[in-house]
C-alpha positions as a Markdown table, in Angstrom:
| # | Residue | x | y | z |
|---|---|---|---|---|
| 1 | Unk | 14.7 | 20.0 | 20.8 |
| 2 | Unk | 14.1 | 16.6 | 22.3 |
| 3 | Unk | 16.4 | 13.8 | 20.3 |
| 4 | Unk | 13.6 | 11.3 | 21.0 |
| 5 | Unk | 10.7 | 13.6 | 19.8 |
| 6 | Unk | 13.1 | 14.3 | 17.0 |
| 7 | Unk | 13.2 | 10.5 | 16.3 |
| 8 | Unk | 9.8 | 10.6 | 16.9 |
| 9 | Unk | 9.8 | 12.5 | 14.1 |
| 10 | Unk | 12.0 | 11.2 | 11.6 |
| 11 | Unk | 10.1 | 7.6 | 12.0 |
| 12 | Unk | 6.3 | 10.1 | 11.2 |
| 13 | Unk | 8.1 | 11.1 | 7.8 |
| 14 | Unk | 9.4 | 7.2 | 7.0 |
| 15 | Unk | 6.4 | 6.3 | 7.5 |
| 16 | Unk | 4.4 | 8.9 | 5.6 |
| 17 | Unk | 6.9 | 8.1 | 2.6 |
| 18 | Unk | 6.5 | 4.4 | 2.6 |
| 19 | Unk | 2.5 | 4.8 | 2.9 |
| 20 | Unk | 2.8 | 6.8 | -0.3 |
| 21 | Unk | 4.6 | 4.4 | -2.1 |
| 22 | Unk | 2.4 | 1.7 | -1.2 |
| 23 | Unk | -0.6 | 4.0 | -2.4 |
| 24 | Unk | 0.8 | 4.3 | -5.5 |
| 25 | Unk | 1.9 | 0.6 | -6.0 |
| 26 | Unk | -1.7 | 0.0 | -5.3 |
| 27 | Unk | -3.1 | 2.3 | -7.8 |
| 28 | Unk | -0.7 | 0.6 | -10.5 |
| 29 | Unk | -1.5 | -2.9 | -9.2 |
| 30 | Unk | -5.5 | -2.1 | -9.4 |
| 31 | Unk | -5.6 | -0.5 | -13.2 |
| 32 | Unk | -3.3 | -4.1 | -14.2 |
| 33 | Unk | -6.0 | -6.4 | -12.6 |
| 34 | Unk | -8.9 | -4.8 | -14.3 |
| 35 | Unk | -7.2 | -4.8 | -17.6 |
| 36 | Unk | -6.4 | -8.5 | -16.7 |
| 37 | Unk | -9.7 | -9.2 | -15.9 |
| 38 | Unk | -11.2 | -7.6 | -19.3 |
| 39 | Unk | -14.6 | -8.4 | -19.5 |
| 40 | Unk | -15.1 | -8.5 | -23.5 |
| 41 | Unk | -12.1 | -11.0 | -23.5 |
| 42 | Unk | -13.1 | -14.7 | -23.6 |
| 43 | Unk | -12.8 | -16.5 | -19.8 |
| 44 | Unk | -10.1 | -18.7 | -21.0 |
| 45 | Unk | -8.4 | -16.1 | -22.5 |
| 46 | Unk | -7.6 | -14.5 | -19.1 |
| 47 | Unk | -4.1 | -14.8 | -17.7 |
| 48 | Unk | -5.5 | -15.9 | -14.4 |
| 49 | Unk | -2.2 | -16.9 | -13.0 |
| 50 | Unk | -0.9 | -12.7 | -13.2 |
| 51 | Unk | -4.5 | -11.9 | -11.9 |
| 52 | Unk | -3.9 | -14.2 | -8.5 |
| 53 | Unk | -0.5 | -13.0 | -8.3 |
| 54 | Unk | -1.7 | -9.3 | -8.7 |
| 55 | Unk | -4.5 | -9.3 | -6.5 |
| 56 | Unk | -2.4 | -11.2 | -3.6 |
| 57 | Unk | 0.3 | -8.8 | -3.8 |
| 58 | Unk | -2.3 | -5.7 | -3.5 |
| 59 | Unk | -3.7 | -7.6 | -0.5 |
| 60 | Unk | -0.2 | -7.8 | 0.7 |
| 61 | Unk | -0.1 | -4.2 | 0.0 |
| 62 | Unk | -3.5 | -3.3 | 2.4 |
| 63 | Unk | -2.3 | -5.3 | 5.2 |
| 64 | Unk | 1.1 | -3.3 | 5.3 |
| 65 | Unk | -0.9 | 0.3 | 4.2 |
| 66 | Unk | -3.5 | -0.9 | 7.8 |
| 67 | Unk | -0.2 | -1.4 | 9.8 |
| 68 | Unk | 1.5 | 1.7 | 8.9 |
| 69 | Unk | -1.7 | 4.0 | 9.1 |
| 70 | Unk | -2.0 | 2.6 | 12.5 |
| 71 | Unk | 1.9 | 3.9 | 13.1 |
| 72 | Unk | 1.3 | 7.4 | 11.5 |
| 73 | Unk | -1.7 | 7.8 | 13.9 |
| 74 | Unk | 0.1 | 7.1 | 16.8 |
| 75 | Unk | 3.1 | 8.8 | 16.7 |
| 76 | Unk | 1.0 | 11.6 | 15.4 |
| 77 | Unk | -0.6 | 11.8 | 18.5 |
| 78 | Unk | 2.4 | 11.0 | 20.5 |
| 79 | Unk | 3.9 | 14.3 | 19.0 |
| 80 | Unk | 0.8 | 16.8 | 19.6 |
């Protein structure tokens, strides 16, 4: 087989794996911030300073899980 189609390859599968992970951080970071953001709790109550760090790092997270969906496609197509 082609090393460069094998490479090809190899980067599909990195990126697959780190897409995943992100997914998953983002499911974890999006049940924290709507327990953070409890509505029966009193407004200043609410740890606001762990909700803006949350939700900035789960933006973080959707820029990266954009960037690397935009990889997987390609090289997807680059291997058909």
């Amino acid at each position: 087989m082609n090393p460069e189609r094998l490479q090809m390859k190899g980067m599909l599968a990195e990126a697959k794996k780190s897409f995943r992970t992100l997914d998953t951080e983002a499911s974890g970071l999006i049940i924290l911030i709507r327990a953070l953001l409890n509505p029966y709790e009193d407004i200043k109550n609410l740890d606001m300073d762990k909700v803006f760090v949350s939700v900035k790092r789960l933006k973080d997270i959707s820029k990266e899980m954009q960037v690397l969906n935009e990889k997987i496609k390609n090289l997807e197509s680059e291997l058909e």
